[in-house]
N, CA, C and O atoms as CSV, one atom per row, in Angstrom:
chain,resi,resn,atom,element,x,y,z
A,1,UNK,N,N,162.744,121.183,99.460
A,1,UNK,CA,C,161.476,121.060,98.768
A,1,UNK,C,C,161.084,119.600,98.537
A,1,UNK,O,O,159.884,119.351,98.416
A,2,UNK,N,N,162.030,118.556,98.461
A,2,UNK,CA,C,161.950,117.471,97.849
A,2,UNK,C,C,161.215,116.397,99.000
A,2,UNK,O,O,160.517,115.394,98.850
A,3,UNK,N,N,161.717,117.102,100.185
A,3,UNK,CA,C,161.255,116.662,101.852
A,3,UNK,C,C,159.779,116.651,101.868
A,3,UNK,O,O,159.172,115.586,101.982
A,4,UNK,N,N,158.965,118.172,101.723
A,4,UNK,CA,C,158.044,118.489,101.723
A,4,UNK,C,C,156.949,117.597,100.877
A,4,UNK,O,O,155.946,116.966,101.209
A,5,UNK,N,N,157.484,117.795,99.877
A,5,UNK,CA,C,156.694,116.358,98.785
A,5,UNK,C,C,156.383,115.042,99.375
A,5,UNK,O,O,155.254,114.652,99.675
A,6,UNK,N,N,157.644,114.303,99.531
A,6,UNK,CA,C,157.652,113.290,100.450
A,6,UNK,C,C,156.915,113.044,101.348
A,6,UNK,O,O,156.423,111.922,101.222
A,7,UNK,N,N,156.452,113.813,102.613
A,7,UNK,CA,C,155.627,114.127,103.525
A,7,UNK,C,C,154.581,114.018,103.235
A,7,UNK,O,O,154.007,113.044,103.722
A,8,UNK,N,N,153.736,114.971,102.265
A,8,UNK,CA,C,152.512,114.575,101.368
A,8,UNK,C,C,151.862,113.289,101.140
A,8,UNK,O,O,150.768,112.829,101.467
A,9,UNK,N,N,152.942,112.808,100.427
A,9,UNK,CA,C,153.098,111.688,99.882
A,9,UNK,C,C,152.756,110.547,100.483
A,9,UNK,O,O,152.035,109.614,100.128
A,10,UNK,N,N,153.605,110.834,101.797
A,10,UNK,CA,C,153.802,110.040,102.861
A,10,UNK,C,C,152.208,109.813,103.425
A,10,UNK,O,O,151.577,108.758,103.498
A,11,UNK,N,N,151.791,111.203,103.799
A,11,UNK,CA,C,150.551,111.428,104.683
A,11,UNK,C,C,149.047,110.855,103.912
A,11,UNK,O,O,148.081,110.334,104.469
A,12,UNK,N,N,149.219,111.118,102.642
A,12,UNK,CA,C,148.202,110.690,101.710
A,12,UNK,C,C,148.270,109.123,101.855
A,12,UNK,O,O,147.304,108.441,102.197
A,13,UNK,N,N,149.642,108.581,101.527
A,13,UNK,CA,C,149.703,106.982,101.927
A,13,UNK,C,C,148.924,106.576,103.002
A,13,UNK,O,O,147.772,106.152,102.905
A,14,UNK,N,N,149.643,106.725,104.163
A,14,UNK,CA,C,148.789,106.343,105.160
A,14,UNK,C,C,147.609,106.717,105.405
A,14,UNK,O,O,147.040,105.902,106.131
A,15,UNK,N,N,146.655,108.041,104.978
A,15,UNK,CA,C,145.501,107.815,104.861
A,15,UNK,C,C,144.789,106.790,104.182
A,15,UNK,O,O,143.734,106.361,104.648
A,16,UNK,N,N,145.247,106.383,103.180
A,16,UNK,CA,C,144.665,105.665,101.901
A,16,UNK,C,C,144.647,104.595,102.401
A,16,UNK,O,O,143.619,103.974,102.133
A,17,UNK,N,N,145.963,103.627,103.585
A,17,UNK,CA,C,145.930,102.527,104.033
A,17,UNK,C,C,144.872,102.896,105.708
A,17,UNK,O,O,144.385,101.956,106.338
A,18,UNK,N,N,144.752,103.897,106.019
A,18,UNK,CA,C,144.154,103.804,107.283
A,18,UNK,C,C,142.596,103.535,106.277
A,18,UNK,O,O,142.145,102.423,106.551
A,19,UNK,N,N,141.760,104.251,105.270
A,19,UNK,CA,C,141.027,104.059,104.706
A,19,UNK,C,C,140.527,101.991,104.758
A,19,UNK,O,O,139.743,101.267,105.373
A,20,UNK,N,N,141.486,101.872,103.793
A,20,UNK,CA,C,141.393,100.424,103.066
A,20,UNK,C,C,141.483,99.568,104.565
A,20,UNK,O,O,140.678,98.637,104.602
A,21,UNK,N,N,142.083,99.681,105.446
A,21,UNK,CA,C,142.106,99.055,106.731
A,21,UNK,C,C,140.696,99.324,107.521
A,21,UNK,O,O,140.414,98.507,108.398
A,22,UNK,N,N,139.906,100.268,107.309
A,22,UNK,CA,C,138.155,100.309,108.021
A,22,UNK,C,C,137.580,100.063,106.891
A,22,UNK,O,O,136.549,100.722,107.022
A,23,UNK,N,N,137.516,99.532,105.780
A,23,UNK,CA,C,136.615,99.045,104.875
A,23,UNK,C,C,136.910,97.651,105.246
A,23,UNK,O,O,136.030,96.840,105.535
A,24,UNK,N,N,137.948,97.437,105.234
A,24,UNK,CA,C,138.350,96.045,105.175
A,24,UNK,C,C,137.783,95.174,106.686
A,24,UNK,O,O,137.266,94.060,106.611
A,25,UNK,N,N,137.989,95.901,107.999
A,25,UNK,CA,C,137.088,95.461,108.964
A,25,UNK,C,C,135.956,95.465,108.687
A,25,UNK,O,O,135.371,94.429,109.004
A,26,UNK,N,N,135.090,96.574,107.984
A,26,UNK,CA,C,133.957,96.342,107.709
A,26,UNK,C,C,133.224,95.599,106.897
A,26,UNK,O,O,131.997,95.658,106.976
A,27,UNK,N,N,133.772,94.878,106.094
A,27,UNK,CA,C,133.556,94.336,105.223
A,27,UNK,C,C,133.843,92.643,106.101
A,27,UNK,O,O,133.190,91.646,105.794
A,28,UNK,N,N,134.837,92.644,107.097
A,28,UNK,CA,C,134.761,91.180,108.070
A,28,UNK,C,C,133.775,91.080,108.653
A,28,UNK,O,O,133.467,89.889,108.704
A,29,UNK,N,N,132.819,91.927,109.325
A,29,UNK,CA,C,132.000,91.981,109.897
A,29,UNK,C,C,130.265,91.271,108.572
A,29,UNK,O,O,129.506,90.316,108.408
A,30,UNK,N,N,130.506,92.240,108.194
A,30,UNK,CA,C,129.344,91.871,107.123
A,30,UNK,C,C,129.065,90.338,106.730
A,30,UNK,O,O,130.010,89.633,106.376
A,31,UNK,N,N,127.762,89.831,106.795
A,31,UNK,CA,C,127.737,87.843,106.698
A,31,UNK,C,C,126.695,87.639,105.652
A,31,UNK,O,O,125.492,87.686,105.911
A,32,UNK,N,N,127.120,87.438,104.608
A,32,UNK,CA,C,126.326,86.964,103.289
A,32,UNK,C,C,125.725,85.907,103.110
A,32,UNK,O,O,126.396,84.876,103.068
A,33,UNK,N,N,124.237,85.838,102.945
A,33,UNK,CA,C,123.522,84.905,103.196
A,33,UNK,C,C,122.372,84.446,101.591
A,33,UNK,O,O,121.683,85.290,101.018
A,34,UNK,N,N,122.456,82.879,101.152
A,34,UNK,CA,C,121.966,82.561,99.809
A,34,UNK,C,C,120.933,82.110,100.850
A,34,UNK,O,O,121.013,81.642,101.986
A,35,UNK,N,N,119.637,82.528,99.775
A,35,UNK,CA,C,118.633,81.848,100.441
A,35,UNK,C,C,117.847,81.331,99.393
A,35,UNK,O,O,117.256,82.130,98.666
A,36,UNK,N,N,117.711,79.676,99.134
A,36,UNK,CA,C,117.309,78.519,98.441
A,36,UNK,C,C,116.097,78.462,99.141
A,36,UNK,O,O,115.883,78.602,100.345
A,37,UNK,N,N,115.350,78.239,98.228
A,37,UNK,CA,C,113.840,77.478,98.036
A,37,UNK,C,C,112.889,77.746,97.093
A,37,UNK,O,O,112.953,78.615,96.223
A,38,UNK,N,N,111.860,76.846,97.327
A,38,UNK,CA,C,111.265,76.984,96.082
A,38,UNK,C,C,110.230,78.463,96.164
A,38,UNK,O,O,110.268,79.213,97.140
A,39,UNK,N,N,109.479,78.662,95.159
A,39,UNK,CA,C,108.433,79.481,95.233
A,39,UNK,C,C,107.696,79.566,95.976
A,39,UNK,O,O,106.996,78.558,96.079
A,40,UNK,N,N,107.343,80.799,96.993
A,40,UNK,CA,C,106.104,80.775,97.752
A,40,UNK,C,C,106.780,80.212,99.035
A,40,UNK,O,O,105.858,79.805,99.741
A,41,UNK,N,N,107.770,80.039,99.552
A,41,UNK,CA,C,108.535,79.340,100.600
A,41,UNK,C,C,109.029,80.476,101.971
A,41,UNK,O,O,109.334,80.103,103.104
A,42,UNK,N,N,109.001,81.746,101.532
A,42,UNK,CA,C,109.311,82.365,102.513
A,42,UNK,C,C,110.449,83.260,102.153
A,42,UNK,O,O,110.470,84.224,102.918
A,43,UNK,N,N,111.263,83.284,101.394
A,43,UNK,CA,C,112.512,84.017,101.383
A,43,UNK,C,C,111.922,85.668,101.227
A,43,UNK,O,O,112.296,86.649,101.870
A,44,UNK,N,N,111.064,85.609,100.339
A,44,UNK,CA,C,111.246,86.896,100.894
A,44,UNK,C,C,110.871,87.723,101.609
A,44,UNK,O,O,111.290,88.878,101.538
A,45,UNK,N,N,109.623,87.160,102.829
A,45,UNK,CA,C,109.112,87.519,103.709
A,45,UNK,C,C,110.419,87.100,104.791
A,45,UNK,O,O,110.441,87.661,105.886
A,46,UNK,N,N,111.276,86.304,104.510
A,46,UNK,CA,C,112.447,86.328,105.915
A,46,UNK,C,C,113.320,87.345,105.626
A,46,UNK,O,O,113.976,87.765,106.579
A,47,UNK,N,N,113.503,87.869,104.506
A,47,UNK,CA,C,114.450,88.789,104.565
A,47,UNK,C,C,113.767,90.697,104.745
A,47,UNK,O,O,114.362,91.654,105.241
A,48,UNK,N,N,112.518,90.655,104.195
A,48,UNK,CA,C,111.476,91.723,104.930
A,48,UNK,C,C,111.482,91.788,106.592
A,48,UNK,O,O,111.557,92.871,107.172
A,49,UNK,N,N,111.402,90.608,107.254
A,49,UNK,CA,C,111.511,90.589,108.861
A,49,UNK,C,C,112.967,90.899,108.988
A,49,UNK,O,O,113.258,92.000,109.455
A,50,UNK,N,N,113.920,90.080,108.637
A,50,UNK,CA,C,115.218,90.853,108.797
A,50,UNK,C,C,115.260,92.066,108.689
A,50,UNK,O,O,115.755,92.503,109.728
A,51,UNK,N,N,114.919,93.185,107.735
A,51,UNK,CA,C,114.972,94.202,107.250
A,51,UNK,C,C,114.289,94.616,109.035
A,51,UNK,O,O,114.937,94.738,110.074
A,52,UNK,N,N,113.570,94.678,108.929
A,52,UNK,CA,C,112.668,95.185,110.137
A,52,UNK,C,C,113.754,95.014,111.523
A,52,UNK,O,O,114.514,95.844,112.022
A,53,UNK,N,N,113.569,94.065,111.771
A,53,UNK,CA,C,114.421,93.534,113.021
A,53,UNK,C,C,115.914,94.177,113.340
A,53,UNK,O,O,116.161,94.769,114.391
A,54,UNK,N,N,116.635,94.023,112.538
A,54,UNK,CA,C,117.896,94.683,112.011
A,54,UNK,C,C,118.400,95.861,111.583
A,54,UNK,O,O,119.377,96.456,112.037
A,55,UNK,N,N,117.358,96.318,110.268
A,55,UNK,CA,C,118.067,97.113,109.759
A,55,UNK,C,C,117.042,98.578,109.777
A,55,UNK,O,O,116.105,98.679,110.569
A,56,UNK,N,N,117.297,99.357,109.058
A,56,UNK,CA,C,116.700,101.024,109.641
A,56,UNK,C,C,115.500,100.773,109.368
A,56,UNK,O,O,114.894,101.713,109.884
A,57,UNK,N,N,114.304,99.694,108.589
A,57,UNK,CA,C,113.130,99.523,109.077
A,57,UNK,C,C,112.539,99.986,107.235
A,57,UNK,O,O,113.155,99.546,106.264
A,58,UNK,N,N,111.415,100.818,107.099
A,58,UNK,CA,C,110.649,101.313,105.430
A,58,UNK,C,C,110.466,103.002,105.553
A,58,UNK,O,O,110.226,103.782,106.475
A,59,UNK,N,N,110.616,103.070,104.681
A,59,UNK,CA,C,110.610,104.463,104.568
A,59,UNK,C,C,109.020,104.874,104.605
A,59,UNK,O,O,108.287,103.919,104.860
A,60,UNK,N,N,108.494,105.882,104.435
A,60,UNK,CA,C,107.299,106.278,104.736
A,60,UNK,C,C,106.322,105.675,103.147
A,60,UNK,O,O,105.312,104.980,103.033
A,61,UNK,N,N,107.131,106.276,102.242
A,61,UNK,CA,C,106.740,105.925,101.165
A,61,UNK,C,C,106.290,104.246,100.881
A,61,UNK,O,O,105.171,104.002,100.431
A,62,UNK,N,N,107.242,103.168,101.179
A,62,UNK,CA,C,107.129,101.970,101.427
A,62,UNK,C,C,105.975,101.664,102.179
A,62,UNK,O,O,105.155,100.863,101.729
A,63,UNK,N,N,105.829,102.176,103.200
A,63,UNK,CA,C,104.654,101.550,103.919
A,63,UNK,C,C,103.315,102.454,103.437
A,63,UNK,O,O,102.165,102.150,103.756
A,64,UNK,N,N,103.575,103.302,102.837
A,64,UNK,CA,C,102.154,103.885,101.786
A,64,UNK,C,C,101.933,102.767,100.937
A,64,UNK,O,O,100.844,102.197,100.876
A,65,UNK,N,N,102.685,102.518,100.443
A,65,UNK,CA,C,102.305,101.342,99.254
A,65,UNK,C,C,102.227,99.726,99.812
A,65,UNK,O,O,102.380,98.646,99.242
A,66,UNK,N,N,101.980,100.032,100.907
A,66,UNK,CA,C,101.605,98.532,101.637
A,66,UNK,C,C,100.533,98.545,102.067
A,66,UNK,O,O,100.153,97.424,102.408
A,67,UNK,N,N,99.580,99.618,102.272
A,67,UNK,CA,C,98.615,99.671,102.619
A,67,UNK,C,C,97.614,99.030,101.911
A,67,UNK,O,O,96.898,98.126,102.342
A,68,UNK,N,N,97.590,99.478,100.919
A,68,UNK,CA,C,96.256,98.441,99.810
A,68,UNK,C,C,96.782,96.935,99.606
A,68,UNK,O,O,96.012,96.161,99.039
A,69,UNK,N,N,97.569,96.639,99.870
A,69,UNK,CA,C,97.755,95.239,99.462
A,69,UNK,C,C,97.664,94.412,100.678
A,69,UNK,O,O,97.666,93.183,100.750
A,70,UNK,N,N,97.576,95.377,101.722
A,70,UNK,CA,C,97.043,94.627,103.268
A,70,UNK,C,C,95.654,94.619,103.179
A,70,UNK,O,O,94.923,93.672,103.469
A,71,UNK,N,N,95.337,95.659,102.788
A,71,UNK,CA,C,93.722,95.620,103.245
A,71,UNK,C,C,93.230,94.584,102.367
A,71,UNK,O,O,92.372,93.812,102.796
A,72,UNK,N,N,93.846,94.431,100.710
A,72,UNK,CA,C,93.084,93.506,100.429
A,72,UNK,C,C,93.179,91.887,101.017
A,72,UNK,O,O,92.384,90.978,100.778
A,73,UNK,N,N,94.323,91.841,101.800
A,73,UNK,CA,C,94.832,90.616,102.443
A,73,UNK,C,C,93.825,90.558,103.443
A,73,UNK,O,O,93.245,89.490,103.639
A,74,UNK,N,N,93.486,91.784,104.237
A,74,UNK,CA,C,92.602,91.946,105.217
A,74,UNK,C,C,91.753,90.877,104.686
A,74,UNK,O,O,91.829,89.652,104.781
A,75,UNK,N,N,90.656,91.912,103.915
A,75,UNK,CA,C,89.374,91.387,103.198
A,75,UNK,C,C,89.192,90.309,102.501
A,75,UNK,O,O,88.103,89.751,102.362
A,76,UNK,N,N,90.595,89.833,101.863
A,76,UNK,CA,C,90.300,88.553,101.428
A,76,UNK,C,C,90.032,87.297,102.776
A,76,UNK,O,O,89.024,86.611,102.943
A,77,UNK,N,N,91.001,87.307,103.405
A,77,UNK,CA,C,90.974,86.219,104.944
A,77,UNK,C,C,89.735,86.147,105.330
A,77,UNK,O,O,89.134,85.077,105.428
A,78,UNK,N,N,89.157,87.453,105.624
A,78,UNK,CA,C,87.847,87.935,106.189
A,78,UNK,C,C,86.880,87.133,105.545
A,78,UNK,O,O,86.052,86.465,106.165
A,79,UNK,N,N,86.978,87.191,104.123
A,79,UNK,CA,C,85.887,86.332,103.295
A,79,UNK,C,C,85.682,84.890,103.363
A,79,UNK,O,O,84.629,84.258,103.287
A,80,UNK,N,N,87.056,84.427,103.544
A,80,UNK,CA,C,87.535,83.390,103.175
A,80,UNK,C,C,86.618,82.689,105.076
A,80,UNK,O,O,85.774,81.793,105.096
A,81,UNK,N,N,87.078,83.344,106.203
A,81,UNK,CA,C,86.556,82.915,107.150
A,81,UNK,C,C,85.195,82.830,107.295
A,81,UNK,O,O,84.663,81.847,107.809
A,82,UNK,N,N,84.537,83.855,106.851
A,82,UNK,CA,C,83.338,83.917,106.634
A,82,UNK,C,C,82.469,82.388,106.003
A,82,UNK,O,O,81.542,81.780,106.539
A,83,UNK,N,N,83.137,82.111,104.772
A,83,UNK,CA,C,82.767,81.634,103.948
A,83,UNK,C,C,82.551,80.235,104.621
A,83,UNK,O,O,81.525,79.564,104.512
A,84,UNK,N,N,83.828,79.849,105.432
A,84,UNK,CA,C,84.149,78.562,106.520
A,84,UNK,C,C,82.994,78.665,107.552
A,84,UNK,O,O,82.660,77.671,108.196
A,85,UNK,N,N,82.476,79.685,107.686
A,85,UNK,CA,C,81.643,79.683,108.936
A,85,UNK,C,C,80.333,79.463,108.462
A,85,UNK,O,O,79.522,78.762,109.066
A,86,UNK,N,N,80.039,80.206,107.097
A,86,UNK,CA,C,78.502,79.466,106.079
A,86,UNK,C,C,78.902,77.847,106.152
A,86,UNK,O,O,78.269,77.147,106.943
A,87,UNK,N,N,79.734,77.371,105.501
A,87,UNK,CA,C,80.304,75.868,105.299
A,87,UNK,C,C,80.134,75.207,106.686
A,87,UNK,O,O,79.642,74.080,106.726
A,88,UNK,N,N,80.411,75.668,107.530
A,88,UNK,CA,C,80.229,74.204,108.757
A,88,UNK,C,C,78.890,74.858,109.499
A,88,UNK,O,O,78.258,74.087,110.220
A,89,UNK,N,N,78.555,75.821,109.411
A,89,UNK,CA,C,77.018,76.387,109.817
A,89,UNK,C,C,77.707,76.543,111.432
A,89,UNK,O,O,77.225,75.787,112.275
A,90,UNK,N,N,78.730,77.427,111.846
A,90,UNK,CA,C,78.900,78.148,112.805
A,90,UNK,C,C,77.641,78.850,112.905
A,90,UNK,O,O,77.010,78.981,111.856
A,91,UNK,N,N,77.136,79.347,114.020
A,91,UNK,CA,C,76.523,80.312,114.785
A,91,UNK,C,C,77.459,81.353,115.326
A,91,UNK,O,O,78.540,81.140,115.877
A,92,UNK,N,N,76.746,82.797,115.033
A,92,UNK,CA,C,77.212,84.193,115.781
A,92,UNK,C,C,76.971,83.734,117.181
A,92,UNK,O,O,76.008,83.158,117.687
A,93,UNK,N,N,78.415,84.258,117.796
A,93,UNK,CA,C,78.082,84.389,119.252
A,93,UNK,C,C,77.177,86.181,119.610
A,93,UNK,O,O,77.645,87.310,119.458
A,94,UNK,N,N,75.832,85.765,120.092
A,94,UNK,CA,C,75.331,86.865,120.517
A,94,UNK,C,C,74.219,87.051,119.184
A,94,UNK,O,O,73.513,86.168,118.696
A,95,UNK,N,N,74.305,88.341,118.820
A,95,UNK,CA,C,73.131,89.092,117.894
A,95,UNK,C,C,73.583,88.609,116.084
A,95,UNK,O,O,74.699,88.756,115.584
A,96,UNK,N,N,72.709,88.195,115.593
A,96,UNK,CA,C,73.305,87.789,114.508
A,96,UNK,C,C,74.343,89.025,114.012
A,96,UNK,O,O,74.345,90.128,114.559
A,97,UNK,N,N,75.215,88.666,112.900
A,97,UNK,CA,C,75.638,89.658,111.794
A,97,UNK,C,C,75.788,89.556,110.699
A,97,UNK,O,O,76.825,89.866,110.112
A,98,UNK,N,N,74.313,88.885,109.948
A,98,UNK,CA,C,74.108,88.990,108.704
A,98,UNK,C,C,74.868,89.795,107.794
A,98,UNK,O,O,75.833,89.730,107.033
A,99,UNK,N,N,74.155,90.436,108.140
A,99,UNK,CA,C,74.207,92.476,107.556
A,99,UNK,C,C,75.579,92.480,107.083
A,99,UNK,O,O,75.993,92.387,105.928
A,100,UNK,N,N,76.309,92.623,108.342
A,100,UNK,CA,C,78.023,93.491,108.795
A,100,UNK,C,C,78.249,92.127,107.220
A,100,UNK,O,O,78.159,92.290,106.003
A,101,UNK,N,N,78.544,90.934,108.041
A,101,UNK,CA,C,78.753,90.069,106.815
A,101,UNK,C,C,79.012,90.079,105.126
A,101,UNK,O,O,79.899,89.796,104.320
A,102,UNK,N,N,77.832,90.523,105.153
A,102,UNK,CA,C,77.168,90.683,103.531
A,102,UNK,C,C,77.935,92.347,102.926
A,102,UNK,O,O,77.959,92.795,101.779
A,103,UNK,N,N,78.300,92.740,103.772
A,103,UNK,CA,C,78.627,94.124,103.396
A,103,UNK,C,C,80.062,94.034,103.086
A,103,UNK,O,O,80.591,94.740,102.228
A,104,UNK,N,N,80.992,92.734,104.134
A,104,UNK,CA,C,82.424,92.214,103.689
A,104,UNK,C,C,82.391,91.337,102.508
A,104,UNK,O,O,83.429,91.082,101.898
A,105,UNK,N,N,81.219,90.851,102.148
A,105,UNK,CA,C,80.964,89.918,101.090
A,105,UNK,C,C,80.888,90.733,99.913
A,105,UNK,O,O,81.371,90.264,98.882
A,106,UNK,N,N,80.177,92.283,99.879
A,106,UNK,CA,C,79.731,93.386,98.999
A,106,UNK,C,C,81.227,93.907,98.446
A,106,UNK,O,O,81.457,94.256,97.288
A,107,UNK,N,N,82.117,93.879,99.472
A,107,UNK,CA,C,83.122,94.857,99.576
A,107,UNK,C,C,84.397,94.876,98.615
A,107,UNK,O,O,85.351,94.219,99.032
A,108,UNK,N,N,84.499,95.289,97.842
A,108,UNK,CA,C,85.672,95.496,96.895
A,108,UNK,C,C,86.984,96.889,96.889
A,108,UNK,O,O,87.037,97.978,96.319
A,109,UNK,N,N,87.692,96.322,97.614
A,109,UNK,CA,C,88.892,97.318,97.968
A,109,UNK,C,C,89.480,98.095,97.253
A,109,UNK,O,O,90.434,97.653,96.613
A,110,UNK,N,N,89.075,99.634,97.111
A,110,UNK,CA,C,89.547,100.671,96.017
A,110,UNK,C,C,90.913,100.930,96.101
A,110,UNK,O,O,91.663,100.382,96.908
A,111,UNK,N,N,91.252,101.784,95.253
A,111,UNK,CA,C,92.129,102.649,94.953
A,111,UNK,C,C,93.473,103.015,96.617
A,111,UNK,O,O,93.385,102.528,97.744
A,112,UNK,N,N,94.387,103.861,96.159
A,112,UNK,CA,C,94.958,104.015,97.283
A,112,UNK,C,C,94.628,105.165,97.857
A,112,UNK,O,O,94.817,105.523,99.020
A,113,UNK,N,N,93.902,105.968,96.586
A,113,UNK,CA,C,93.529,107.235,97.556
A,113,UNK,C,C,92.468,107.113,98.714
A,113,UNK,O,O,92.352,107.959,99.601
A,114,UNK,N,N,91.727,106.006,98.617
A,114,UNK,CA,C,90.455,106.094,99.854
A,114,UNK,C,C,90.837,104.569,100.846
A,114,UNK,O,O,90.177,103.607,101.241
A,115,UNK,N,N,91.504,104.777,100.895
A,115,UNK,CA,C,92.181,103.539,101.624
A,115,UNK,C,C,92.030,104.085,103.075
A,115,UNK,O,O,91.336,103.350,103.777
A,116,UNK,N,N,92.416,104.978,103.570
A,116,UNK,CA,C,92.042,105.694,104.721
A,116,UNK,C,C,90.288,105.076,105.258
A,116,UNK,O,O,90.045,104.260,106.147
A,117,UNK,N,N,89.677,105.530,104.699
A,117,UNK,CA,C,88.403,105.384,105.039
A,117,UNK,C,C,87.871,103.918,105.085
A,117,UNK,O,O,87.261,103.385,106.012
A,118,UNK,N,N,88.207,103.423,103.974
A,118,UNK,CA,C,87.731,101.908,103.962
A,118,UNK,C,C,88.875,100.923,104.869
A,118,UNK,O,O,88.721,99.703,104.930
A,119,UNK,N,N,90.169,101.713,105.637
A,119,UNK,CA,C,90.653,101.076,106.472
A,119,UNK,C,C,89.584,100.877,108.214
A,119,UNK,O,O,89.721,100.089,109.150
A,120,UNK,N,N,88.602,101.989,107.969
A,120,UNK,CA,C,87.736,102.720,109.133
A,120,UNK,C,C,86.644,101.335,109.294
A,120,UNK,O,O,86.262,100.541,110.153
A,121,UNK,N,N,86.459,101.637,107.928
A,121,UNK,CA,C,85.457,100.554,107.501
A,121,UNK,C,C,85.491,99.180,107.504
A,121,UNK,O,O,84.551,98.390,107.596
A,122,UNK,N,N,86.878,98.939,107.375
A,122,UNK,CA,C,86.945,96.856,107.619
A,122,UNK,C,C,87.336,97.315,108.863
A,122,UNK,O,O,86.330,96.990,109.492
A,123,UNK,N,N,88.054,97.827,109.666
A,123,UNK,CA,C,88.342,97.514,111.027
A,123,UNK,C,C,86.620,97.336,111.950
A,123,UNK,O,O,86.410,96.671,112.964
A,124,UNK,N,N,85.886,97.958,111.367
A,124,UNK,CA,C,84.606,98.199,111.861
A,124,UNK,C,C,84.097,96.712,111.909
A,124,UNK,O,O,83.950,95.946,112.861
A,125,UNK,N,N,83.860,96.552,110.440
A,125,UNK,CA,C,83.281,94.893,110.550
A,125,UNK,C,C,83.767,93.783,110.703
A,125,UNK,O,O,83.086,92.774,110.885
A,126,UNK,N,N,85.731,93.822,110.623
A,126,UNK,CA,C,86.444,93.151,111.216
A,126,UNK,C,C,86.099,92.765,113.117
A,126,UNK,O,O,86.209,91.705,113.734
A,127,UNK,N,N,85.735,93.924,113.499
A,127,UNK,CA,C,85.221,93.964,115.096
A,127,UNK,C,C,84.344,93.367,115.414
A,127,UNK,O,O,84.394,92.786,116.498
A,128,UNK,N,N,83.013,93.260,114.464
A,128,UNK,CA,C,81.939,92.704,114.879
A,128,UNK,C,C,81.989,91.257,114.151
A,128,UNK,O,O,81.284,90.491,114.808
A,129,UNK,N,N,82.372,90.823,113.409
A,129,UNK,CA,C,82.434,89.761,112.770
A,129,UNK,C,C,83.264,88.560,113.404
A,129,UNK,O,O,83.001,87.405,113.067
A,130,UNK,N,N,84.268,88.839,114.325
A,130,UNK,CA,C,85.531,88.039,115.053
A,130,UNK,C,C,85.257,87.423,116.060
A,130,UNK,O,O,85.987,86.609,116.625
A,131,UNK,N,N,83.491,87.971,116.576
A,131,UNK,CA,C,83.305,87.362,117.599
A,131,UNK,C,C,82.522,85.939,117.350
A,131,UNK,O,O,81.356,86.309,117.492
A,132,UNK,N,N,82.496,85.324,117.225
A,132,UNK,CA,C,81.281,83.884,116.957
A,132,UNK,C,C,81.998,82.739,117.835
A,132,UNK,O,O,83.181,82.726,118.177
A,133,UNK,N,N,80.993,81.767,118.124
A,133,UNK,CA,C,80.910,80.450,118.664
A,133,UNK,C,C,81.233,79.334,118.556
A,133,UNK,O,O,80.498,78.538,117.971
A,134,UNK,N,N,81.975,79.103,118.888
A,134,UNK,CA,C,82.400,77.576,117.917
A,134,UNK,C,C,82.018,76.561,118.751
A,134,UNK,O,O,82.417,75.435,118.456
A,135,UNK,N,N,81.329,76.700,119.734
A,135,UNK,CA,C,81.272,74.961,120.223
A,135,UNK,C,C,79.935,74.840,119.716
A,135,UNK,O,O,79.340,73.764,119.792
């Protein structure tokens, strides 16, 4: 009986070290990285691209909640170019686009529930607005 124990004993051991021996490779493998700088510098948009590049990517939920904070990124740039193109008195290449313009100028980015639609909607005047002249 005393054999039998032993054996157990035995077998549980060496699981426990076959265990601690694949954590322990895994854990050599793994490369820990500090990332210094100041505010607004990038860290955590380099470790978002890492995430992407590397690792299993955002869950569905994650990229729901990225949606409004793009579009307003959208619409803000949009304005902001716009605004550069009143300032040096660019000309539309082709048919004016007052209008389309004034309507990105009008435009205040809702909620997340209608984000769908008003994604319809800046891609629209994003299209017509991108084209202009610069010489």
């Amino acid at each position: 009986m005393p054999c039998c124990v032993e054996d157990e004993q035995s077998q549980e051991s060496k699981k426990i070290d076959e265990d601690l021996r694949r954590e322990q490779q895994i854990i050599r493998k793994q490369v820990k990285v500090l990332l210094l700088g100041a505010g607004e510098s990038g860290k955590s948009t380099f470790l978002k691209q890492m995430r992407i590049i590397h690792g299993p990517g955002y869950e569905a939920d994650d990229l729901a909640r990225c949606k409004v904070p793009i579009l307003h990124n959208i619409v803000r740039n949009m304005k902001t170019l716009l605004q550069g193109r009143l300032l040096l008195d660019i000309n539309w290449q082709g048919e004016p686009l007052d209008e389309e313009a004034q309507l990105l100028f009008d435009y205040n980015a809702k909620e997340e529930c209608e984000v769908k639609e008003e994604v319809k909607e800046v891609k629209f005047l994003c299209y017509h607005l991108i084209s202009v002249d610069i010489t």
